[in-house]
Every structure is written in structure tokens, then in C-alpha cells.
C-alpha positions in Angstrom: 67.9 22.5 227.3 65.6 21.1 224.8 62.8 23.1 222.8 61.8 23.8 219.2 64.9 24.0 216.6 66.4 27.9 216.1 65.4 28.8 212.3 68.4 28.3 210.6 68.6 25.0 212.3 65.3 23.8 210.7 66.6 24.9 207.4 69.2 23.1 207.8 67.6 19.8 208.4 65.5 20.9 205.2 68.4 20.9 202.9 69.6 18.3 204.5 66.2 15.7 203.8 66.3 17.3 199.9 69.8 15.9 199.4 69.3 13.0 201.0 65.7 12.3 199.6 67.1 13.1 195.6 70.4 10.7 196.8 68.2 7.9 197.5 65.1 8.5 194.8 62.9 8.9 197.7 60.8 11.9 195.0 58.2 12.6 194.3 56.6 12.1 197.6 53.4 10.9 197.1 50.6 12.4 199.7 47.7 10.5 198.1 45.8 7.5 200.0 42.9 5.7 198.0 44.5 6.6 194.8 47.1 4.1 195.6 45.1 1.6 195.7 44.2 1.5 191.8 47.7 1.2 189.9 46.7 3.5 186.9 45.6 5.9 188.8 48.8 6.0 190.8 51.4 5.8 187.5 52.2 2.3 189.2 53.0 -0.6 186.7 50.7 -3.5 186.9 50.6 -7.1 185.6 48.5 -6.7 182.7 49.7 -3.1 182.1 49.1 -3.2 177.9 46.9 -5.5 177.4 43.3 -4.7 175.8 41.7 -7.7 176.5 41.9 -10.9 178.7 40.1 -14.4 178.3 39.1 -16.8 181.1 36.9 -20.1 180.8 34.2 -21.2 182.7 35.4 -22.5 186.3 38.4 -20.0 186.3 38.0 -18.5 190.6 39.9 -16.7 192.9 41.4 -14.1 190.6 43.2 -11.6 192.5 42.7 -8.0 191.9 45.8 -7.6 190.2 45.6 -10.6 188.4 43.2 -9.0 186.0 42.7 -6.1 183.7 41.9 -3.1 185.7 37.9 -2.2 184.8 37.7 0.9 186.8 37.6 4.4 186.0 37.5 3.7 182.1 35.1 2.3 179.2 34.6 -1.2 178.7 33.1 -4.1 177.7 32.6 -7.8 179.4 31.5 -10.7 176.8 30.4 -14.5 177.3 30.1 -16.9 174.8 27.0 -18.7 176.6 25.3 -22.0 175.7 21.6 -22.3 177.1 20.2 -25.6 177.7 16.5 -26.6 177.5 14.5 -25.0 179.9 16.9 -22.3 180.5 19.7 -21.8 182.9 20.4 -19.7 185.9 23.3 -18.0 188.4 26.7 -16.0 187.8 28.5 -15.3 184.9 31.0 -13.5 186.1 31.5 -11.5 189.4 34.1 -9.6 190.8 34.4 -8.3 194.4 31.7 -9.0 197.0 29.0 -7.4 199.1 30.9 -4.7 200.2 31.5 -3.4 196.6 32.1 -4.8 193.4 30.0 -6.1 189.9 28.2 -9.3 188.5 27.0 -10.2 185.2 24.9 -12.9 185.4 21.5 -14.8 184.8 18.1 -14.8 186.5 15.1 -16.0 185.8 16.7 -16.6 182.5 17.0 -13.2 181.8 20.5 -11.9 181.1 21.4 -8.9 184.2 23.9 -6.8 185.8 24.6 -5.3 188.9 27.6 -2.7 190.2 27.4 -2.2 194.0 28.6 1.0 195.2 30.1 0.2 198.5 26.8 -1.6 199.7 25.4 1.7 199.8 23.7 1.7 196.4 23.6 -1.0 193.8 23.1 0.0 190.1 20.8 -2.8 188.2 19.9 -3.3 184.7 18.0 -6.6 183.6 17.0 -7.9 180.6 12.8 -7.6 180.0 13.1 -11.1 178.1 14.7 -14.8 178.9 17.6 -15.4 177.0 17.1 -17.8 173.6 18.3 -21.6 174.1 21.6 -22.6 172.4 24.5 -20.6 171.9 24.6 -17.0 172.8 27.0 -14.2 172.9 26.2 -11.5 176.0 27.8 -8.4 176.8 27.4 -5.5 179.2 28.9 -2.4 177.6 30.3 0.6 180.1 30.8 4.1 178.3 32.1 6.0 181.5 31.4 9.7 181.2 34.5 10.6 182.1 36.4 13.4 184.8 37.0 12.2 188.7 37.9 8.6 189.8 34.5 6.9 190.7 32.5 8.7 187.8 29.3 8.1 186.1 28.8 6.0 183.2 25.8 4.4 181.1 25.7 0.8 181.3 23.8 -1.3 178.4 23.2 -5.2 178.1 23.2 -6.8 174.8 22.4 -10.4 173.6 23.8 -11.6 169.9 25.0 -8.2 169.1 21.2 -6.7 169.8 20.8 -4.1 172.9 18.3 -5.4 175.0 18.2 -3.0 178.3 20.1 -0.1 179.6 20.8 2.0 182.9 22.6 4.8 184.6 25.5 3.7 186.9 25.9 6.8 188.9 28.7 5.9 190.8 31.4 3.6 190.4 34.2 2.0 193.0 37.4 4.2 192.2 40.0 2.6 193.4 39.8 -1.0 194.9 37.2 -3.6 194.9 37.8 -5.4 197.8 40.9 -6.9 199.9 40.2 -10.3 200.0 37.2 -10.7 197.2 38.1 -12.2 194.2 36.6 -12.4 190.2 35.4 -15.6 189.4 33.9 -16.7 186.4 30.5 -18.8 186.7 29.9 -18.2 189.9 30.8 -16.1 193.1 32.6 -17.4 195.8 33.1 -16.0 199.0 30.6 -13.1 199.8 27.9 -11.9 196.8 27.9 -8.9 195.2 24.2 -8.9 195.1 21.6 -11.4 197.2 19.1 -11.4 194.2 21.2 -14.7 192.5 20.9 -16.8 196.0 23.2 -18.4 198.3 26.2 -21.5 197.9 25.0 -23.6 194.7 22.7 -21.3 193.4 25.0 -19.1 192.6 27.1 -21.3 190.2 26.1 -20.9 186.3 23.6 -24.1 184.5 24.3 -23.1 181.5 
């Protein structure tokens, strides 16, 4: 007849899974869902395991997630080496993920600006009060994350040729993954945008 296992039956299946399990490296069992997603988090090697900083040039799209240095959950700082025409320029810098989370460094109005969206729930901005100068200029946004739990807060401060120019809380930051099938592209955003505020198709691709 069939029915639950008798005790010592059950115990023996247990011993039986430990030996099997340690025979074919099966430990440690890992119970953890979102934190697999983010391969530091998990103890996972990644491609650019190592690696303190990466370069791309303008026109460089469709960077995978894994493709480039992991920006979550840690300090960090994004540069570009700009060069401003006459009369200004306009649209993305960089962006990485899309309008269901993700971040942007980019240009409006000529003023220099970043945004981190939060799940499309909340979207942290910080813009520039001032257009950026014409001719060549170097542009950061500085993260100093506060530290603790995956997702934690951090300050977020925009500079322009080395000189701070505006600052702003990011209260919460995407902890694990950015999106399955968004990308980081540099000088524009393609597929969905992390914010609307830089506009639609071409007006989303850097002048400068």
C-alpha cells in the first residue's frame, strides 16, 4: 500500500541525497532567487571579474549585461570625454537598461543630467543648473553608495571639468539585474528609454 515513508526510511533517503549531492558537487545548495541574477552578489565569476575600469567610444550599442562592468551595489564613477559644438548639443550619453529600470547620463537643454529609474516606480534626477561650455569637456557622475543591503542608498553628484556642479539622493538602487533584453549603449538609447524627458527615436542620439 502506498502512504508517507516510515522514519527510518526517510533518513535513509537523507543520507542517501548527502552522499550523492557531495559525489557529484551538487553543495552548497543555493536557496536564493534575485541574488542570482547579479554575479557578485552570487560568488559567480563574470566576464570582467577584475577589471576597475572599461572604455567604450561613441556609437558602441547593444552591450549585454554581462558584457560590462557590473555598477550595482558598489561606488562608482561614469566619465565622457565630450566635445560641444556651437550652439550646444543634446540627447544620451550613455544609458543602460530601459523604462522598466535602469540609468542615463546624458544632455538636455544643454545641461549635463542623470537619471536612475527604480523599477519605473521612482526615478532619481539630478541636473545641472547651467548649459555645458562649447568645446571639449570632461563629465562625470560620481556614485558613493552608503553601503549595507543589495539596492542601497547612495549620493549621486555631477561634475563638469573636474568642478561639482549639482548633487542628489538616489534612495534606491536596482540590486540585482537591469533588465533582460535592455542593453547599455553609449550616445544614445536604443530600444525602450530609461527616462521620456530626452525624447523619442533620433532625439535620443547625442549632437555633440
Amino acid at each position: 500500500m502506498g502512504g508517507a515513508p516510515a522514519a527510518d526510511g526517510l533518513a535513509e533517503m537523507k543520507e542517501l541525497f548527502i552522499i550523492e549531492a557531495a559525489k557529484y558537487n551538487v553543495f552548497p545548495i543555493d536557496d536564493r532567487t534575485g541574488e542570482r541574477f547579479n554575479a557578485t552578489i552570487a560568488g559567480r565569476p563574470e566576464l570582467q571579474s577584475g577589471r576597475p575600469t572599461q572604455g567604450f567610444g561613441q556609437g558602441m550599442s547593444l552591450r549585454t549585461e554581462n558584457t560590462v562592468l557590473n555598477v550595482k551595489n558598489r561606488s562608482h564613477v561614469i566619465s565622457a570625454q565630450l566635445r560641444i559644438p556651437d550652439g550646444g548639443a543634446s540627447g544620451v550619453l550613455i544609458a543602460q537598461g530601459g523604462r522598466f529600470s535602469g540609468w542615463a547620463l546624458y544632455v538636455i537643454g544643454g545641461r549635463l543630467g542623470y537619471s536612475h529609474n527604480w523599477f519605473s516606480s521612482e526615478i532619481y534626477a539630478v541636473s545641472a543648473p547651467n548649459p555645458l561650455p562649447g568645446g571639449d569637456v570632461s563629465v562625470q557622475h560620481q556614485f558613493d553608495l552608503d553601503g549595507g543591503h543589495p539596492g542601497a542608498a547612495g549620493t549621486g553628484a555631477l561634475l563638469g571639468n573636474g568642478e561639482a556642479v549639482a548633487e542628489g539622493r538616489i534612495e534606491k538602487t536596482v540590486p540585482f539585474v537591469f533588465f533582460a533584453d535592455e542593453t547599455m549603449d553609449i550616445g544614445r538609447d536604443t530600444a525602450s528609454p530609461v527616462i521620456d524627458d530626452y525624447g523619442p527615436g533620433a532625439e535620443k542620439v547625442f549632437t555633440g
